[in-house]
N, C-alpha and C positions, 0 to 999 in steps of 0.2 A: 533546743527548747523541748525538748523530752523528759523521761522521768527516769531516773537511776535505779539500780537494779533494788530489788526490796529488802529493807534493813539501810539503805546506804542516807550518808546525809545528802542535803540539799547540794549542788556544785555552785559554785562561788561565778564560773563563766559557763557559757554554753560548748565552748569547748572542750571544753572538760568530760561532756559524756562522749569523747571521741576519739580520747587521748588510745585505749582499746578499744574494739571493736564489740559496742554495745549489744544485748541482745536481740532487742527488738530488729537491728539491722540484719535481715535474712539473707540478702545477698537478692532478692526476688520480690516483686507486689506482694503486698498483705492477701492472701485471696481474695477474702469481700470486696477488696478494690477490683481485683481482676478479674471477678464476674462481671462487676460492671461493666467494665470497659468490652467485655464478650458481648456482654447483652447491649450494645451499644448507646448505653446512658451518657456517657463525655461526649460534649460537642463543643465547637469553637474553640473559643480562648479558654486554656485550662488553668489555673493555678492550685501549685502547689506547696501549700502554709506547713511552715514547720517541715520541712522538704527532707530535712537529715542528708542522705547519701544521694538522694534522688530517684528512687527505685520507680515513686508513681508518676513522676513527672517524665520520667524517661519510658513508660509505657503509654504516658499520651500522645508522645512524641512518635512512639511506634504507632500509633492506632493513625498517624498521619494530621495529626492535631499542634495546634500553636502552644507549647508548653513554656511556662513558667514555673521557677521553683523560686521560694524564699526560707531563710532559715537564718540566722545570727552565729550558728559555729560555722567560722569561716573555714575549720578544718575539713566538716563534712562536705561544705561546698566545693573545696577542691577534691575531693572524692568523688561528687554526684558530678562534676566536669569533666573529669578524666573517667567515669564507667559512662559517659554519655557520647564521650569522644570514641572510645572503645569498642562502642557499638552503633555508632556512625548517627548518631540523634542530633537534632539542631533541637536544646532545650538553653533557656536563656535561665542562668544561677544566679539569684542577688542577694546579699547581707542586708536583710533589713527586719526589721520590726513588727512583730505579726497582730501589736497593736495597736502601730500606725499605721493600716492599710493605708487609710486613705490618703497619705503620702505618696501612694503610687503614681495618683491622679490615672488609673488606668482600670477599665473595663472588661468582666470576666464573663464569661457564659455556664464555664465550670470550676468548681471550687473544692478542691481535695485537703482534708485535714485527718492526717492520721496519726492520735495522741499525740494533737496539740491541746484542744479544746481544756482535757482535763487538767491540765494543769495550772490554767486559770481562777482565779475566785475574786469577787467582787469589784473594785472598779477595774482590774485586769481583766476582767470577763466583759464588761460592760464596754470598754475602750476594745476590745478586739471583734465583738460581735456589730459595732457600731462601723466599725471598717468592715465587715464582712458585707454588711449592708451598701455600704457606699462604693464597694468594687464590683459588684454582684450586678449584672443585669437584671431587669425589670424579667420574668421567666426562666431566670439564671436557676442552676441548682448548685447545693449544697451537699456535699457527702462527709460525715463525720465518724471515725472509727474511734471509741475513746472510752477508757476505763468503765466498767459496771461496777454499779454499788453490789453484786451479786460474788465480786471476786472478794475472796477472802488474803487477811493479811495488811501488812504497814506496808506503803509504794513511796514511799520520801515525800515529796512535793504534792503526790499526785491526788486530786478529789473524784472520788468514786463517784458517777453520777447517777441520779436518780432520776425515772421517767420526767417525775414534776419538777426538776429543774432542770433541763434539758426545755421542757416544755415553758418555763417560766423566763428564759434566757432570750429564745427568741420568736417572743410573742408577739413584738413590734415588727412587721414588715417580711414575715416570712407565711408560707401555708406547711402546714408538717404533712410532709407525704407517709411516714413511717417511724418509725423506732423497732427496730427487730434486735434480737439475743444475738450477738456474735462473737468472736475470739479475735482478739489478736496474737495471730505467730509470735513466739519467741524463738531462738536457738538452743536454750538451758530448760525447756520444761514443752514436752510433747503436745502436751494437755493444753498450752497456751495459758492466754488470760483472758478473763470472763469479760466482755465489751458490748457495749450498746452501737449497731451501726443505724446512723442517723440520715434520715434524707429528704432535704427541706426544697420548696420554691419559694423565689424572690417574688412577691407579691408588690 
């Protein structure tokens, strides 16, 4: 549930951006994830939407945290089980649908989404934020790393966002702690890509 590298068509299944080893996968946290986790913002039950290989669910797991991952390529999920095995993590991987949270029927405290968000757009967006709500703790947070309208270039699937919809998306039941400039790593470009990191309370 990622985006394909720039120029490429849309993939047909979510496995598919797995079949090699896409860029965004670093082998390591996004940093802006990993500062947090430094600065000790993850607490409780952590999920991790859109989870890919498992990189951030498996650093919550290190920080000594109840880790969750979800994602829909079942490929990557056997890759985030065996780098979680490998490095002795107890993280729970599920196949499931990142806009039917509330299918989980289960309660989060933290909430990690790295380029998922963007690839959403209207009742896809509206059904995923709607689950984010309903798994989210009453004081839960939300951390979003996800495409900038400020990166230049075609991303396949992916919607550049802008402050005012970012801000217009989750106006029902959140408080916005921030929107800062960030980058997401890639492996094929030093410079990264230009990212909005998002970070919301569950109100």
């Amino acid at each position: 549930m990622h985006h394909p590298q720039s120029g490429a068509t849309a993939p047909r299944r979510p496995e598919d951006l797995y079949i090699t080893r896409p860029p965004w996968d670093i082998g390591r946290p996004q940093r802006a994830f990993a500062a947090l986790g430094q600065a000790g913002a993850l607490r409780g039950r952590v999920l991790d939407v859109g989870c890919g290989t498992g990189e951030h669910a498996i650093m919550a797991a290190e920080l000594g945290l109840d880790a969750t991952g979800v994602d829909l390529a079942a490929n990557a999920l056997r890759t985030a089980e065996d780098k979680a095995r490998a490095r002795g993590c107890a993280v729970r991987f599920l196949r499931h649908d990142a806009r039917r949270l509330g299918e989980l029927g289960e309660s989060f405290d933290t909430v990690l989404d790295c380029r998922l968000f963007h690839i959403f757009d209207g009742d896809d967006r509206a059904a995923y934020v709607n689950g984010l709500r309903s798994t989210t703790s009453p004081g839960g947070r939300y951390f979003m790393l996800g495409f900038s309208d400020r990166q230049q270039g075609e991303w396949g699937p992916v919607h550049k966002l802008t402050r005012a919809e970012i801000e217009a998306a989750i106006a029902d039941g959140w408080r916005l702690d921030s929107i800062e400039p960030s980058t997401i790593e890639i492996t094929n470009d030093p410079d990264g890509i230009r990212a909005w990191l998002v970070a919301l309370t569950r109100t």
